[in-house]
N, C-alpha and C positions, 0 to 999 in steps of 0.2 A: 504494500500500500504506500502510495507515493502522497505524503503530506506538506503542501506550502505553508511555512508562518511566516509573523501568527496564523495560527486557527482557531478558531471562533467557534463556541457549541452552546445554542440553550435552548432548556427546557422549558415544557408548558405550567412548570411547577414554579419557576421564579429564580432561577440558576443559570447565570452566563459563568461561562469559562472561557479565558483567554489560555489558548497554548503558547507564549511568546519566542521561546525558541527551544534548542535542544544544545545543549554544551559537552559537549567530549570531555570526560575526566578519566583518570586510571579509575575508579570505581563503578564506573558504566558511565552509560548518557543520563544525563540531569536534563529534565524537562521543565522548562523557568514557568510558571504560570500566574494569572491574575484572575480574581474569581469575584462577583457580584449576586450575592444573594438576597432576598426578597426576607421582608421580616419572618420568622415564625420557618423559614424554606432551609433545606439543607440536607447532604444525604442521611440516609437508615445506618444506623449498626453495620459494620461491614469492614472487610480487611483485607490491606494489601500483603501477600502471602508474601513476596521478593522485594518491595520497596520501601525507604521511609517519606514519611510528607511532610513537608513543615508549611506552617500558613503563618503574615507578620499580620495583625490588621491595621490597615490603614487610616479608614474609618468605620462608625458602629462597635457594637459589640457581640463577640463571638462568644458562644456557648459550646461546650465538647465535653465528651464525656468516652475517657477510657470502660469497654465492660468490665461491669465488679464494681466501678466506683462509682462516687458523688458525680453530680454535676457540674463543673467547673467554667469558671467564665477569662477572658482577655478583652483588655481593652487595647486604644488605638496605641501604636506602638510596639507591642508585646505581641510577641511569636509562640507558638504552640508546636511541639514536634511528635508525631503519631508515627511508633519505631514499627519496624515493617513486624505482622507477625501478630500483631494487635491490634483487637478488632476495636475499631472507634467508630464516635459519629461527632456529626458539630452542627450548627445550626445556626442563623441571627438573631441573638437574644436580645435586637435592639427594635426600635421602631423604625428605623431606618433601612438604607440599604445598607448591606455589610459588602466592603472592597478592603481585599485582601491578597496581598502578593506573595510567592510561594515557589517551591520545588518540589519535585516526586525524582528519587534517582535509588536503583537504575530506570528509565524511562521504561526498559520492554514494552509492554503490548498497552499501556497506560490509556495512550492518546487515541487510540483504534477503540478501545474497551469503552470507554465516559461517550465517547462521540458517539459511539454505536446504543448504549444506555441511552442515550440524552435522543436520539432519535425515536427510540423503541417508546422512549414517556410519550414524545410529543406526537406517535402511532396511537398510543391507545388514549392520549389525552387526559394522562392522569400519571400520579408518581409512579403505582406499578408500571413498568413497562410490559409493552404486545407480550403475551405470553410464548409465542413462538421465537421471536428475537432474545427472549430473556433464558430462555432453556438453551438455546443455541450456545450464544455467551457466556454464561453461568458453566455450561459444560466444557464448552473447549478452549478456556481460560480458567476452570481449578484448579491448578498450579499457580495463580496469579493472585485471582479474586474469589471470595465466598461474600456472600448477604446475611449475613448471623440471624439476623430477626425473621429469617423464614425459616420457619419451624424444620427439624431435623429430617422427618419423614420424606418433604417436600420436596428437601432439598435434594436427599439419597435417592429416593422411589421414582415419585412425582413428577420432578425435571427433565432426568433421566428417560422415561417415557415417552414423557413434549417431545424433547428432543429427536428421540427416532422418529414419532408420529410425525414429528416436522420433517425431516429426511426423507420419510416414504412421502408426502403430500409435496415434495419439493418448494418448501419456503425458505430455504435458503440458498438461491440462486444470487440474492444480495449481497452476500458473503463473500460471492465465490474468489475477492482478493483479499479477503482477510488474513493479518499477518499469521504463520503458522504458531500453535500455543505452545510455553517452552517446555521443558520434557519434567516429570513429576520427577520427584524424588527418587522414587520406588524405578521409573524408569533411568534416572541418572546411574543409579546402583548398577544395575545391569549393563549399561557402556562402558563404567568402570573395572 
């Protein structure tokens, strides 16, 4: 998938994403980003399995919460760092818009994964995304990304299911440049 930045992605839930660029470091590519959310708007519970993210806010104020803990808030100036591995969520806990500048590194499948989410919201016009886009994703990005606040069964069973159903009905013809998803664990093992 061949991306120009900036790239620009929003949802019909109240969430611009700027991608502003991508930087080569010896720890992977660092993806620069700038993010606009809508009071009360912001992702679900969820975790980047290979990445860390940091957000500064610029203006408003942000609300995030590590699972397991309290709710915690940052005001403008102060940076908040969600270490890869740890499922979080964050939200605008102000009345305003919340603008906020940020990094995701290593970059991997970051900017394909939110852009393709952020499209699926604004298919089914709601924070769930299209059910068939989100099985897709959800599946051939586990190595990457999980959505913790859907329930365990759904996740393991349920998805899983969509997912072929979606494969035999051919809905993901959309896909068909999607970056390849990077190899689980379980499969690292076995190349090594």
């Amino acid at each position: 998938m061949n991306i120009t930045y900036p790239h620009t992605i929003e949802n019909c839930i109240g969430e611009k994403l700027i991608f502003r660029e991508v930087r080569r470091e010896a720890d992977g590519d660092r993806v620069i980003v700038e993010n606009f959310v809508a009071p009360g708007s912001g992702p679900p519970m969820h975790v980047h399995r290979l990445q860390d993210e940091g957000l500064t806010v610029i203006s408003g104020r942000i609300g995030y919460q590590i699972q397991g803990q309290s709710e915690q808030f940052a005001e403008e100036g102060e940076t908040v760092v969600f270490e890869r591995g740890v499922p979080h969520r964050f939200w605008n806990a102000g009345t305003q818009t919340l603008h906020c500048t940020g990094w995701i590194n290593p970059a991997n499948s970051v900017v394909f994964f939110l852009s393709a989410i952020y499209a699926a919201q604004n298919k089914s016009g709601k924070a769930q995304p299209e059910v068939f886009d989100a099985a897709f994703l959800l599946t051939r990005y586990a190595a990457e990304f999980d959505m913790v606040e859907i329930p365990r069964f759904v996740r393991t069973v349920i998805i899983p299911v969509t997912y072929q159903i979606g494969r035999l009905l051919g809905k993901y013809t959309h896909f068909k440049n999607a970056p390849e998803p990077l190899p689980t664990s379980s499969q690292l093992a076995v190349l090594q």
